[in-house]
MARBA-3410 file (N, C-alpha, C, O; in Angstrom, 1 decimal):
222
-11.4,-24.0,-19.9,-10.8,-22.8,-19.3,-10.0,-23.2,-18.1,-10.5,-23.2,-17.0 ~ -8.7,-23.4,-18.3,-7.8,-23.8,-17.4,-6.4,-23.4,-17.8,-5.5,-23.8,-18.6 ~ -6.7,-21.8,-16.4,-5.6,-21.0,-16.4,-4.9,-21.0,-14.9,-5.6,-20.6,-14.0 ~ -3.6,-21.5,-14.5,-3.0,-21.3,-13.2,-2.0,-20.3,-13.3,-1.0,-20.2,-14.0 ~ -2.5,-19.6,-12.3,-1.7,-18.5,-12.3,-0.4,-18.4,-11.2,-0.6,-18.6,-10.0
0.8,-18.2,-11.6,1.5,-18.3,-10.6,2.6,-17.5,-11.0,3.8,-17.7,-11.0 ~ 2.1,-16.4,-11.3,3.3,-15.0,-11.2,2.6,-14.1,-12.0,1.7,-14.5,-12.7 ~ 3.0,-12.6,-11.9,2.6,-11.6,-12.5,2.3,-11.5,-13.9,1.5,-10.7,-14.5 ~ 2.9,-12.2,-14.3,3.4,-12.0,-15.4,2.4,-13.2,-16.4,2.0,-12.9,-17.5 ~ 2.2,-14.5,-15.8,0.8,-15.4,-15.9,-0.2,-14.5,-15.9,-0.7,-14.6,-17.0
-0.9,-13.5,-14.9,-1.6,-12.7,-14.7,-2.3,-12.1,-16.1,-3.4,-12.4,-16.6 ~ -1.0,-11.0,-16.6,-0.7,-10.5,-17.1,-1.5,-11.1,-18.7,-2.5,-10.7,-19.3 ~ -0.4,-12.2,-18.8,-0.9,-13.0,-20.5,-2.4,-13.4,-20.1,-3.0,-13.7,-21.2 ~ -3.3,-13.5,-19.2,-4.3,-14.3,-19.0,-5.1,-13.1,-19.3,-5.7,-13.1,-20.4 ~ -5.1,-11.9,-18.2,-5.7,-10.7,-19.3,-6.1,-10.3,-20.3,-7.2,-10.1,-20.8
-4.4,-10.2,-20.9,-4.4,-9.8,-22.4,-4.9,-11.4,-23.3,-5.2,-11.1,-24.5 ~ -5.1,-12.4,-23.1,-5.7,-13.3,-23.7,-7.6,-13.6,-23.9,-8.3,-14.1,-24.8 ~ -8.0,-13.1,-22.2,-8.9,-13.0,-22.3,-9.4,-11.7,-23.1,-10.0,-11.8,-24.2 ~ -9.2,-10.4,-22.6,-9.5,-9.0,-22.6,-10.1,-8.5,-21.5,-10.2,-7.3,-21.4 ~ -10.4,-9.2,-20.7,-11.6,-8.9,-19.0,-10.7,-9.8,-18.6,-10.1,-10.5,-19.4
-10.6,-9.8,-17.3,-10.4,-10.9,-16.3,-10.9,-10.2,-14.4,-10.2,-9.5,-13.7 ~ -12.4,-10.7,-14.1,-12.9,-10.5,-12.9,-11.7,-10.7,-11.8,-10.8,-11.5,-12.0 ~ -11.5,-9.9,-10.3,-10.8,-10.5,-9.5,-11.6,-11.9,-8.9,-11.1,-13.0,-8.8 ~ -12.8,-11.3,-8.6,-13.4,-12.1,-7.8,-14.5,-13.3,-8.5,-15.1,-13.0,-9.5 ~ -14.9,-14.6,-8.0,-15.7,-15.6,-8.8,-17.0,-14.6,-9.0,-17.3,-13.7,-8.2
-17.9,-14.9,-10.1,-18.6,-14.2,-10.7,-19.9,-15.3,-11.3,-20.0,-16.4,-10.7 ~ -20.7,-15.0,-12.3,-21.3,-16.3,-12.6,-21.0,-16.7,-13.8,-21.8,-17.2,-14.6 ~ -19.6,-16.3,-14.1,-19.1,-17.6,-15.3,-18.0,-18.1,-14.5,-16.9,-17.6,-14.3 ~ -18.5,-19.5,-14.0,-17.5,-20.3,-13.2,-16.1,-21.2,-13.4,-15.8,-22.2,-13.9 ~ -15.3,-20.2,-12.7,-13.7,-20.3,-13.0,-13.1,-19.2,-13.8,-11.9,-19.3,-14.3
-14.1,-17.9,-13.8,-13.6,-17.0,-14.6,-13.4,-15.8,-13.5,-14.3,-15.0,-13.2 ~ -12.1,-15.9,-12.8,-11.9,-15.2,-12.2,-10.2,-15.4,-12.1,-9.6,-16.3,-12.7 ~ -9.5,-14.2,-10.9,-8.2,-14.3,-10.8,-8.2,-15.2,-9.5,-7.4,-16.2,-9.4 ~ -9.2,-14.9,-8.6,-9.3,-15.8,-7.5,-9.7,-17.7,-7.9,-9.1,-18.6,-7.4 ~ -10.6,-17.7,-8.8,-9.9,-18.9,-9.1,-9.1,-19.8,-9.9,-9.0,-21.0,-10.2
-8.4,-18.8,-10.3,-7.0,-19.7,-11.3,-5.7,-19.5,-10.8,-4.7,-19.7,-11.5 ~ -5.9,-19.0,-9.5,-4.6,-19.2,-8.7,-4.7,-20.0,-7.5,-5.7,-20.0,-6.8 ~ -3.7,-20.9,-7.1,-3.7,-21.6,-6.1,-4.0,-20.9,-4.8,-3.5,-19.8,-4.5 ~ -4.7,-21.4,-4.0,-4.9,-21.4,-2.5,-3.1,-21.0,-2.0,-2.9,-20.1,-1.1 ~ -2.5,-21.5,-2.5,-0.8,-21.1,-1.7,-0.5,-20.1,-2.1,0.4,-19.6,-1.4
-1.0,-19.1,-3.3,-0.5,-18.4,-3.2,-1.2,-16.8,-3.2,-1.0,-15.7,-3.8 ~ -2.2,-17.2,-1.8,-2.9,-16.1,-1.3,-2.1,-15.7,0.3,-1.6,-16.6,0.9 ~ -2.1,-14.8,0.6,-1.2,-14.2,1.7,-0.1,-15.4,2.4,-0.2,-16.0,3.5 ~ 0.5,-15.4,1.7,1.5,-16.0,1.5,2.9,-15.4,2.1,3.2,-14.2,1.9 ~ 3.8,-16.2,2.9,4.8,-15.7,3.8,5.8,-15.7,3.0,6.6,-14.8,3.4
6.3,-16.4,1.7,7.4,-17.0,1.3,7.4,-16.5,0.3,8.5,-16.3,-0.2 ~ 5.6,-15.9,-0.8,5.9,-15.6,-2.4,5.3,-14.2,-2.2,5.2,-13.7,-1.0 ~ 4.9,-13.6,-3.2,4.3,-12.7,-3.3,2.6,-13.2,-4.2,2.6,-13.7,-5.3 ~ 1.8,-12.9,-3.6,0.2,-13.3,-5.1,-0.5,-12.3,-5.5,0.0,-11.2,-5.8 ~ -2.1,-12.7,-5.7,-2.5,-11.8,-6.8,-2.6,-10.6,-5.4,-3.0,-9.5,-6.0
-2.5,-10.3,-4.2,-2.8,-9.0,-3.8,-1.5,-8.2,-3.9,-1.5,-7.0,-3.5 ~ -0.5,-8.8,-4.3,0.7,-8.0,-4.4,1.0,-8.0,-5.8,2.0,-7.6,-6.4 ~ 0.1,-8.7,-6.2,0.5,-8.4,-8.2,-0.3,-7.3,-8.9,0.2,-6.8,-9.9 ~ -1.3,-6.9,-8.4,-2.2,-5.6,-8.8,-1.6,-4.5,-8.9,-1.2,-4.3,-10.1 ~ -1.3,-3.4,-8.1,-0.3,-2.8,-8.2,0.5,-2.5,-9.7,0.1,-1.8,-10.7
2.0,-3.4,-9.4,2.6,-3.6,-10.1,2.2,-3.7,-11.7,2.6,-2.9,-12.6 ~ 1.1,-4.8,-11.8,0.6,-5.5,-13.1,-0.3,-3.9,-13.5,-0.5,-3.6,-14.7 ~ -0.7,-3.1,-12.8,-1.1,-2.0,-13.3,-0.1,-0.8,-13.8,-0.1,0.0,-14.8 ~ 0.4,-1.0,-13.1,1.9,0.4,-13.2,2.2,-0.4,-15.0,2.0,0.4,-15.9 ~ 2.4,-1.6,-15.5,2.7,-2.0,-16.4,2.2,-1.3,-17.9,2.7,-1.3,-19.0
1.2,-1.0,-17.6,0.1,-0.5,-18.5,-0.2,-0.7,-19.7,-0.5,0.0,-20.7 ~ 0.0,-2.4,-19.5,-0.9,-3.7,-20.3,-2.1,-4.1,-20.3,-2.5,-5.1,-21.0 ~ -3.1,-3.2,-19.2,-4.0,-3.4,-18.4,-4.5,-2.2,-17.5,-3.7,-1.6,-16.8 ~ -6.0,-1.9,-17.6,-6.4,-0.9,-16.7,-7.3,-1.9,-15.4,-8.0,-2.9,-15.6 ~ -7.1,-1.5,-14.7,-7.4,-2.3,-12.9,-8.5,-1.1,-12.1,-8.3,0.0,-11.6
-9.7,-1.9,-12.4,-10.1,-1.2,-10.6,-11.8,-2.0,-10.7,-11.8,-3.1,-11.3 ~ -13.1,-1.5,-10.3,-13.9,-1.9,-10.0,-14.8,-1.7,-11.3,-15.5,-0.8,-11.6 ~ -14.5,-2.9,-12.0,-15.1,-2.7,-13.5,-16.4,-4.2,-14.1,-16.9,-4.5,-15.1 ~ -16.3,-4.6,-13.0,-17.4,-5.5,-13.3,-18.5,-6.0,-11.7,-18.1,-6.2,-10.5 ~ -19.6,-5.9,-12.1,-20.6,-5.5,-11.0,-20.0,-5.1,-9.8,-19.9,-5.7,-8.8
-19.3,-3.6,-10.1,-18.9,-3.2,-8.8,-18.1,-3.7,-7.8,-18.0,-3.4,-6.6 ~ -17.3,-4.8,-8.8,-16.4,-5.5,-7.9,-15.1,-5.2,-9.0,-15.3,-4.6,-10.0 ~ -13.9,-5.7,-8.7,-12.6,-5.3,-8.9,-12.2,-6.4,-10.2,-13.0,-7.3,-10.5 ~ -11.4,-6.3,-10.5,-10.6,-7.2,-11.9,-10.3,-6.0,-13.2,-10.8,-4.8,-13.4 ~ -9.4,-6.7,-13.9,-8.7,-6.1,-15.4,-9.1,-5.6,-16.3,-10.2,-6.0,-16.4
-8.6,-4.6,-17.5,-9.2,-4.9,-18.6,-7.7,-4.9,-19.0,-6.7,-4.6,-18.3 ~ -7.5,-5.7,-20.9,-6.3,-5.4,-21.5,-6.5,-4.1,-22.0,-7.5,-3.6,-22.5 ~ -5.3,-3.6,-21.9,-5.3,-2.4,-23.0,-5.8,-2.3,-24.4,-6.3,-1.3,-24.8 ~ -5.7,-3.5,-25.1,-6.3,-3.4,-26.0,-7.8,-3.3,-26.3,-8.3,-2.7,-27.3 ~ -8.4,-4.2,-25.1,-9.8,-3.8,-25.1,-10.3,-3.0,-24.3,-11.5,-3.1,-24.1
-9.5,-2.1,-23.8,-10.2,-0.7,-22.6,-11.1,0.1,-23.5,-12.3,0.1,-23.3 ~ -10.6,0.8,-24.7,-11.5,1.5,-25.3,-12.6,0.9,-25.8,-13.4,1.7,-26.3 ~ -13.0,-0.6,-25.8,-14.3,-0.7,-26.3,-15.3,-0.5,-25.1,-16.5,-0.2,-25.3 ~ -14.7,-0.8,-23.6,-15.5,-0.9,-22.8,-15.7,0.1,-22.4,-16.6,0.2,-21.5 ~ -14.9,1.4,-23.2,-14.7,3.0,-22.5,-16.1,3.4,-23.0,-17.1,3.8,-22.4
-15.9,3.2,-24.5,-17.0,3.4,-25.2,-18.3,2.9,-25.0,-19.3,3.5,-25.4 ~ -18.4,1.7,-24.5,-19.8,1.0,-23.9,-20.3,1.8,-23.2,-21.3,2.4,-23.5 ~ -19.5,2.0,-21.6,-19.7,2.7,-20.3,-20.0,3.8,-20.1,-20.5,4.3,-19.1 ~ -19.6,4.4,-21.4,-19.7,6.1,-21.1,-21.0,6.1,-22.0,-21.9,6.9,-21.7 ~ -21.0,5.2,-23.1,-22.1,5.8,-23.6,-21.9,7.0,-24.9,-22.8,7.5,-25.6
-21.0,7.2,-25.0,-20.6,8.3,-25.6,-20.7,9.5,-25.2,-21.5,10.4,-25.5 ~ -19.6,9.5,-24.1,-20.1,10.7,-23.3,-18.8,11.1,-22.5,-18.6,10.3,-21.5 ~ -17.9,12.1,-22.8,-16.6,12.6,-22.0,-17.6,12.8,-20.9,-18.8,12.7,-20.9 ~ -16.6,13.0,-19.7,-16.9,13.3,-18.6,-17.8,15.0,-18.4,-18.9,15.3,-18.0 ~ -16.7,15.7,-18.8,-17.3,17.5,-19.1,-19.0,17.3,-19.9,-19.9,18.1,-19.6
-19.2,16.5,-20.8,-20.1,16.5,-21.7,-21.7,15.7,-20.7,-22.9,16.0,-21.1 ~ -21.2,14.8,-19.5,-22.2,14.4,-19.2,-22.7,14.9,-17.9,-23.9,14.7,-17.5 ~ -21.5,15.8,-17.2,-22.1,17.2,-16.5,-22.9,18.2,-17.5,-23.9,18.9,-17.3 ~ -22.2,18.0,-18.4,-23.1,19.5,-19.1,-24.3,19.2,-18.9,-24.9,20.0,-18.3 ~ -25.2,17.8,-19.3,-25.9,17.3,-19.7,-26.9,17.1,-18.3,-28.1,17.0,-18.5
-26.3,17.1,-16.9,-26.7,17.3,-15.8,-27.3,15.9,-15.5,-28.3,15.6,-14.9 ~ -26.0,14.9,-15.9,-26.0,13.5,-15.8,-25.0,13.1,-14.6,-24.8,11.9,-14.6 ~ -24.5,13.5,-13.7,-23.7,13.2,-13.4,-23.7,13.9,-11.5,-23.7,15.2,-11.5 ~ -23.8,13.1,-10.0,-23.9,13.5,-9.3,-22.9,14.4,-8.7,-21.7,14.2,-8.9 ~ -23.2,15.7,-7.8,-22.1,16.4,-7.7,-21.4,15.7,-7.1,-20.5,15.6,-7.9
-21.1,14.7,-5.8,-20.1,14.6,-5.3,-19.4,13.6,-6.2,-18.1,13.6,-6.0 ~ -19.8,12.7,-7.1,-18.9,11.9,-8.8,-17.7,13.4,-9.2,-16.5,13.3,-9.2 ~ -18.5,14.4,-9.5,-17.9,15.4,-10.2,-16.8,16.3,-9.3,-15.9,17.1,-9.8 ~ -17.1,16.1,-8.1,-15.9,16.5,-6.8,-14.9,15.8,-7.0,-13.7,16.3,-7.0 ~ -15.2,14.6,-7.1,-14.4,13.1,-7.0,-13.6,13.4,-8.3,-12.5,13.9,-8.4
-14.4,12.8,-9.1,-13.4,13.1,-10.7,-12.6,14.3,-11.0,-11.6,14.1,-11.7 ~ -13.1,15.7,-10.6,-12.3,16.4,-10.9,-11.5,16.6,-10.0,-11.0,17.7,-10.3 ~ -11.0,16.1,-8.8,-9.8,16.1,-8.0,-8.5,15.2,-8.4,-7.3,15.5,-8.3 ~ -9.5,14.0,-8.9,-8.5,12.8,-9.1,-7.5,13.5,-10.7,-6.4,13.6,-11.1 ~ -8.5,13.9,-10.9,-8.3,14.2,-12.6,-6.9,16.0,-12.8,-6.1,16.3,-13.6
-7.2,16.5,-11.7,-6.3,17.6,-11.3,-5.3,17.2,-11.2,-4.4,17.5,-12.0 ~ -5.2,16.2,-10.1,-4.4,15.7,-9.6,-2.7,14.7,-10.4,-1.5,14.6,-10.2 ~ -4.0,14.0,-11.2,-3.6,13.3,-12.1,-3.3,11.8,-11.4,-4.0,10.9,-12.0 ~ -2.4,11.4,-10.4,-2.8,10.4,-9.7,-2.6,10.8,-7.9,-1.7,11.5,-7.5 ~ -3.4,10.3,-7.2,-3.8,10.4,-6.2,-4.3,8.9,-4.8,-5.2,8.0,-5.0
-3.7,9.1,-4.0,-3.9,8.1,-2.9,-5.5,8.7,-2.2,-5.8,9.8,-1.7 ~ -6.4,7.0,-2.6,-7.3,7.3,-1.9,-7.3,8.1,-0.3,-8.2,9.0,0.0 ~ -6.3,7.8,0.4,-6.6,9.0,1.9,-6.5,10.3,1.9,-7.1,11.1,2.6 ~ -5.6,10.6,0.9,-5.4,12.1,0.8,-6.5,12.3,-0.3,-6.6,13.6,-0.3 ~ -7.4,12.0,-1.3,-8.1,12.1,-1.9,-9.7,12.8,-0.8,-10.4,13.8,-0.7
-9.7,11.3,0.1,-10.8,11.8,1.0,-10.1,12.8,2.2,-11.1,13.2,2.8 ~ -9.3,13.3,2.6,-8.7,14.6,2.8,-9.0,16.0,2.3,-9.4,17.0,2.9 ~ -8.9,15.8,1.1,-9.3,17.0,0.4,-10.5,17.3,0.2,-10.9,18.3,-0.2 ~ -11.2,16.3,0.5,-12.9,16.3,-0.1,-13.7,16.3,1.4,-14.8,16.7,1.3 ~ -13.2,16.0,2.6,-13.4,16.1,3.4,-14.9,14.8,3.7,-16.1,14.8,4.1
-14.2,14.0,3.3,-15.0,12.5,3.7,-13.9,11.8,5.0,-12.7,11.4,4.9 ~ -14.7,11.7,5.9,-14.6,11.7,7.5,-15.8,11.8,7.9,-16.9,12.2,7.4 ~ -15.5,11.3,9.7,-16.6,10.9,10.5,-17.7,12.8,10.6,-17.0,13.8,10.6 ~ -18.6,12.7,10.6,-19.2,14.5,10.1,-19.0,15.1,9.7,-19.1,16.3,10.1 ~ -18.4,14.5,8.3,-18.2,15.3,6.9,-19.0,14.4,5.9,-20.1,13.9,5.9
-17.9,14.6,4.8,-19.1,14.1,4.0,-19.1,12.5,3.5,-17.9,12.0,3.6 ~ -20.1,11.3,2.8,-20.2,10.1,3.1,-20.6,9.9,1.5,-21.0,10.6,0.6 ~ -20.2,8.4,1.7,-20.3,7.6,0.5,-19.3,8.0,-0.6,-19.4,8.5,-1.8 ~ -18.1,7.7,0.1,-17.0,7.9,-0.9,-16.8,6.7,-1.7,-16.3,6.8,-2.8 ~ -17.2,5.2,-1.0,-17.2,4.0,-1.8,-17.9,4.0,-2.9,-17.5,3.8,-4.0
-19.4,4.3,-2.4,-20.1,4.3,-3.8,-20.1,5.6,-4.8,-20.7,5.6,-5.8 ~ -19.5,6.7,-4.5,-18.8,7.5,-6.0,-18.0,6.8,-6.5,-18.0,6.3,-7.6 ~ -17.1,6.6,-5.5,-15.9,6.1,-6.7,-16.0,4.6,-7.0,-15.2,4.3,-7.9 ~ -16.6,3.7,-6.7,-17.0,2.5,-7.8,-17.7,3.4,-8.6,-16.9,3.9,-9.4 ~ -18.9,4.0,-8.8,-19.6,4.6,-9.7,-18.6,4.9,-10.6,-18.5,4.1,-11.5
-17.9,5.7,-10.5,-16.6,6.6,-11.3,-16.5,6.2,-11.9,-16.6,6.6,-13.1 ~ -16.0,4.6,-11.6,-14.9,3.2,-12.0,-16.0,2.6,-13.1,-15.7,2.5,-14.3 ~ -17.4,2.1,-12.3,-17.8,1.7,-13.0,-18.0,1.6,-14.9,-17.9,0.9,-15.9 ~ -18.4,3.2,-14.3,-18.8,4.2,-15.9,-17.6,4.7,-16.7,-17.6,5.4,-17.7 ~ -15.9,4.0,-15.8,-14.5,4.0,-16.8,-14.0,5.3,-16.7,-13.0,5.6,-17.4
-14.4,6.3,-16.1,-13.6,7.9,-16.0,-13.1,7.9,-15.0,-12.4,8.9,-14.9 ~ -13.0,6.7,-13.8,-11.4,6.6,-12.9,-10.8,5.0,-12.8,-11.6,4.0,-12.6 ~ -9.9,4.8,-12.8,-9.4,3.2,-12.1,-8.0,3.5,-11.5,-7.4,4.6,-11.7 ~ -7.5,2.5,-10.9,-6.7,2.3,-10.1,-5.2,2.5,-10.4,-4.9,1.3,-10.2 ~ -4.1,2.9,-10.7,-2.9,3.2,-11.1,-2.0,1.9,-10.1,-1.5,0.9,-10.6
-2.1,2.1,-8.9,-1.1,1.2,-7.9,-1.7,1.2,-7.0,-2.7,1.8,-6.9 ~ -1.2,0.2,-6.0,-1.1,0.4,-4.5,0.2,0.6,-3.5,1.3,0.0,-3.3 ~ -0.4,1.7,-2.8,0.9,1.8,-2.3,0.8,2.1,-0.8,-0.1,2.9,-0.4 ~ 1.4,1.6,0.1,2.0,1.5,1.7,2.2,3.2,2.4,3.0,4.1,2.1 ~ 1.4,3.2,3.2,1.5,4.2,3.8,3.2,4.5,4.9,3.8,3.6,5.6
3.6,5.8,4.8,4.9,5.8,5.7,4.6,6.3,7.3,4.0,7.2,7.8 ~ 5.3,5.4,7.5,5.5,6.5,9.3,6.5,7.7,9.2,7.1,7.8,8.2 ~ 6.8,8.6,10.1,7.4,9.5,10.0,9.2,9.1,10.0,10.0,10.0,9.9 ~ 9.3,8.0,10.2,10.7,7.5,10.0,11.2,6.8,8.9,12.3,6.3,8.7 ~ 9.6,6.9,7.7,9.8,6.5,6.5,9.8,4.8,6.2,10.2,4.0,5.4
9.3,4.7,7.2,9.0,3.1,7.1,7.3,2.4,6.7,6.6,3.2,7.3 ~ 6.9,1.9,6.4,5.8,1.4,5.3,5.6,0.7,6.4,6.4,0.0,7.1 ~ 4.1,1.0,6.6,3.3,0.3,7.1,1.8,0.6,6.9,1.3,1.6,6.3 ~ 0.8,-1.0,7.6,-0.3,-1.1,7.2,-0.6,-1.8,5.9,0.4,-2.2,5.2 ~ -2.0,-1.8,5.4,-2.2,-2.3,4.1,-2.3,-1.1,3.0,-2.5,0.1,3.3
-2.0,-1.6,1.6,-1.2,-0.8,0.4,-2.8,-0.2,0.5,-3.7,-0.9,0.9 ~ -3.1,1.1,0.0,-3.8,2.1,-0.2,-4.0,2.4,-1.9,-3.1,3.0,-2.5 ~ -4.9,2.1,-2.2,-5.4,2.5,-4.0,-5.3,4.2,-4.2,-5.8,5.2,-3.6 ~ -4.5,3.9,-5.3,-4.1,5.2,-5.6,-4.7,5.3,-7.0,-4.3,4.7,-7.9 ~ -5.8,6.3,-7.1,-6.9,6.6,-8.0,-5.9,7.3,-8.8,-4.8,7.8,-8.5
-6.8,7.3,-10.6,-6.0,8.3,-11.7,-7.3,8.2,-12.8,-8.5,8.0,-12.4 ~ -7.0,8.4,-14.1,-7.9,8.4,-15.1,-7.5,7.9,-16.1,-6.4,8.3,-16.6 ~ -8.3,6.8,-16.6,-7.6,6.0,-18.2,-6.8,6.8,-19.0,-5.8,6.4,-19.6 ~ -7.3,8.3,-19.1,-6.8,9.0,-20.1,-5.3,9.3,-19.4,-4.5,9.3,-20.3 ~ -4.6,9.4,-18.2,-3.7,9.6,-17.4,-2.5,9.0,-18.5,-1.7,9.3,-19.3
-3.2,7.3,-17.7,-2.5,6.3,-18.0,-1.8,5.9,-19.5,-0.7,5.5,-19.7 ~ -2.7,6.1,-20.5,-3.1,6.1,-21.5,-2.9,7.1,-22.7,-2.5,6.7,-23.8 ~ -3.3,8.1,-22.4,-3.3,8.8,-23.5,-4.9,9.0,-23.6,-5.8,8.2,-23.4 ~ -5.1,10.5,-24.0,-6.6,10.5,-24.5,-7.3,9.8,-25.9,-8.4,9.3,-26.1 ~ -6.1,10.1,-26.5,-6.9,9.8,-27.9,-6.8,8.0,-28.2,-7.2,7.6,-29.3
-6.2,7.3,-27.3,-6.3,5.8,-27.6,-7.4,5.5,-26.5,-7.8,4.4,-26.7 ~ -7.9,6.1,-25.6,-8.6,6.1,-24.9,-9.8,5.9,-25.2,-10.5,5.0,-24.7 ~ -10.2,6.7,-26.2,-11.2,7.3,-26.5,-11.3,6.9,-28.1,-12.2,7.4,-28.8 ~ -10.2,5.9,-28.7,-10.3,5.7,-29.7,-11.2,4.8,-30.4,-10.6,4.4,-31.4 ~ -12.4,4.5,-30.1,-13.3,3.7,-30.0,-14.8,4.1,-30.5,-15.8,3.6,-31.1
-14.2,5.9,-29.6,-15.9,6.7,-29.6,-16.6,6.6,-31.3,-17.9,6.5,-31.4 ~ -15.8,6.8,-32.4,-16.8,6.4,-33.7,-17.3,5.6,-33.6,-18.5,5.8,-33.9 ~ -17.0,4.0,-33.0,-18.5,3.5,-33.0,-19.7,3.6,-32.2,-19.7,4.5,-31.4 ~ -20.6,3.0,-32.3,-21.6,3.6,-31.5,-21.7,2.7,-30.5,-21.4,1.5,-30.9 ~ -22.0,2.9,-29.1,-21.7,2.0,-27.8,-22.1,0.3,-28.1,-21.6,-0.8,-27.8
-22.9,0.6,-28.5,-23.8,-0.8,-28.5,-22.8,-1.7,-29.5,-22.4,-2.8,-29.1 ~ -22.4,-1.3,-30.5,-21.5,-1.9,-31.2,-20.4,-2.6,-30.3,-20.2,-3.8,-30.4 ~ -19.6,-1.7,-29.3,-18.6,-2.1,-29.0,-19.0,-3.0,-27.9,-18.0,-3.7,-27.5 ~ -20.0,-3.2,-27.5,-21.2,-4.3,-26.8,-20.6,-5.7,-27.6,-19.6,-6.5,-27.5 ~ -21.5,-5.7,-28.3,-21.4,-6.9,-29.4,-20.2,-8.0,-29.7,-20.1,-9.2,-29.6
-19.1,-6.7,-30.1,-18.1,-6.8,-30.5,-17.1,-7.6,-28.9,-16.4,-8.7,-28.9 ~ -17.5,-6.6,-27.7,-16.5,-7.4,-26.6,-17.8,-9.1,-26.1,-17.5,-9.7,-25.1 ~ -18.7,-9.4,-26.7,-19.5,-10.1,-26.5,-19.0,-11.4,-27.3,-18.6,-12.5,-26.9 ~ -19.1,-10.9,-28.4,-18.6,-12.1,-29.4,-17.2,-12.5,-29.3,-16.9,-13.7,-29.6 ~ -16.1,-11.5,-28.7,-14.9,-12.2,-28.4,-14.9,-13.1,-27.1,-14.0,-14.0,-26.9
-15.8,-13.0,-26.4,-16.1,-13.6,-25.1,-16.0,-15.0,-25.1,-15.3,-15.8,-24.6 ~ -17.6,-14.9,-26.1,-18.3,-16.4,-26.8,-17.7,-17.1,-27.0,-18.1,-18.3,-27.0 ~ -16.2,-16.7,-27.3,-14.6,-17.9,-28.1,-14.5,-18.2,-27.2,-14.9,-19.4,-27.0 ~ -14.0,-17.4,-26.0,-13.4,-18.2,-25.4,-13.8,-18.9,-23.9,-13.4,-19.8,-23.1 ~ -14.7,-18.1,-24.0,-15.6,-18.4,-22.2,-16.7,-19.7,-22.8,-17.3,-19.7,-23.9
-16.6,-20.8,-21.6,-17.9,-21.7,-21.9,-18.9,-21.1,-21.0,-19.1,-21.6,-19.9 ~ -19.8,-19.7,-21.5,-20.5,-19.0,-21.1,-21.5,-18.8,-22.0,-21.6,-19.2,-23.1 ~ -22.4,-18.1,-21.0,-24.3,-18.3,-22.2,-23.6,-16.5,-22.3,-22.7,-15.8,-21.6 ~ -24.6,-16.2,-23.7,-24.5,-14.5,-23.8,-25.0,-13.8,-22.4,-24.6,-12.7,-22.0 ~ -26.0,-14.8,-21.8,-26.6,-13.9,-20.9,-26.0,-13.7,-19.9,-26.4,-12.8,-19.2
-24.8,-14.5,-19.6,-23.8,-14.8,-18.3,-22.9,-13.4,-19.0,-22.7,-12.3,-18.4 ~ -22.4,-13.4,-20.2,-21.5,-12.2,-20.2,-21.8,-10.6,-20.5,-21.2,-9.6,-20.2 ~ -23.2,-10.9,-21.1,-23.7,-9.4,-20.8,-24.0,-8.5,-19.5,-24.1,-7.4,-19.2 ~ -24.3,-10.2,-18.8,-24.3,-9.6,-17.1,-22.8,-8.8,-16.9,-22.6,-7.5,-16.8 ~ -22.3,-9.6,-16.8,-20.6,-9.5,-16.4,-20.2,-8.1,-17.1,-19.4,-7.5,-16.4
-20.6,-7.7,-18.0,-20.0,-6.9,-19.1,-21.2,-5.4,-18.8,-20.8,-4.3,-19.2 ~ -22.2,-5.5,-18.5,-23.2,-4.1,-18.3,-22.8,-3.2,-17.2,-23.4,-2.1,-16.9
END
């Protein structure tokens, strides 16, 4: 497993080659974005790297982006979003696992804002929801939760303006919904099989190509 990454677009094919690609090292070692790109080209004065390729490599929508493996951040390809949609959910739309009285209210504050919205910058997100200092808390852990379970991820990042229209600070995650990005029905195109299947199935493509034990990618992948 020896991928160097050195442009978006490397990124990009390594994704869609793998189907998963973690940002961060994980415990199948070297399977990450952080390690298949050079040390030169992390905050970097001269190029642009992987914190300025996320964004972008999302807006592409070759790939769904946000916190999809143990609650930490990395890819899926488009082609394999729906099996993992189908794993995650369980077989279960969002509306269907409130019915079900599965789902915490402030998740369902969350998702149905993002989801109104259609896409949305995390500040003005916690704005409207009124997450602030004695208001209300744990906006990190809903929305990984969200992410986790595949009913929100990341669209872009983008630069907050000053009133003279100039960008500043660091780029700000701008939440949306697979289905946004995507389309419902390729989204969700998956749901005939039964979750566990689509388990298997992103398990056994793994096995090719990761020098990984099952137990290393089921971690990675639950």
């Amino acid at each position: 497993m020896k991928r160097k990454l050195e442009s978006m677009e490397d990124l990009l094919q390594a994704v869609e080659y793998y189907g998963f690609l973690p940002f961060f090292p994980n415990d199948i070692p070297g399977f990450s974005v952080e390690e298949m790109c050079a040390p030169a080209y992390w905050f970097a004065e001269d190029r642009d790297g992987p914190w300025e390729w996320k964004g972008p490599a999302a807006q592409t929508k070759r790939c769904a982006y946000g916190k999809f493996f143990r609650k930490k951040a990395g890819f899926v390809s488009r082609e394999w979003l729906p099996e993992l949609v189908n794993f995650r959910r369980d077989g279960y739309d969002f509306d269907a696992r409130c019915d079900d009285g599965l789902v915490f209210h402030k998740d369902e504050e969350l998702y149905n804002t993002v989801n109104a919205e259609g896409e949305i910058l995390s500040k003005f997100l916690k704005k409207k929801l009124d997450y602030r200092k004695g208001g209300n808390t744990g906006f990190e852990t809903c929305i990984t939760r969200l992410q986790m379970q595949t009913y929100l991820c990341v669209s872009d990042f983008i630069r907050l303006k000053d009133k003279n229209g100039r960008p500043y600070g660091w780029a700000v995650a701008q939440y949306t919904t697979p289905e946004h990005l995507f389309g419902y029905d390729y989204v969700t195109s998956a749901y005939k099989s039964e979750p566990k299947d689509s388990e298997e199935k992103m398990i056994a493509h793994l096995k090719k190509l990761l020098p990984a034990t099952e137990v290393q990618i089921r971690k990675l992948l639950k």
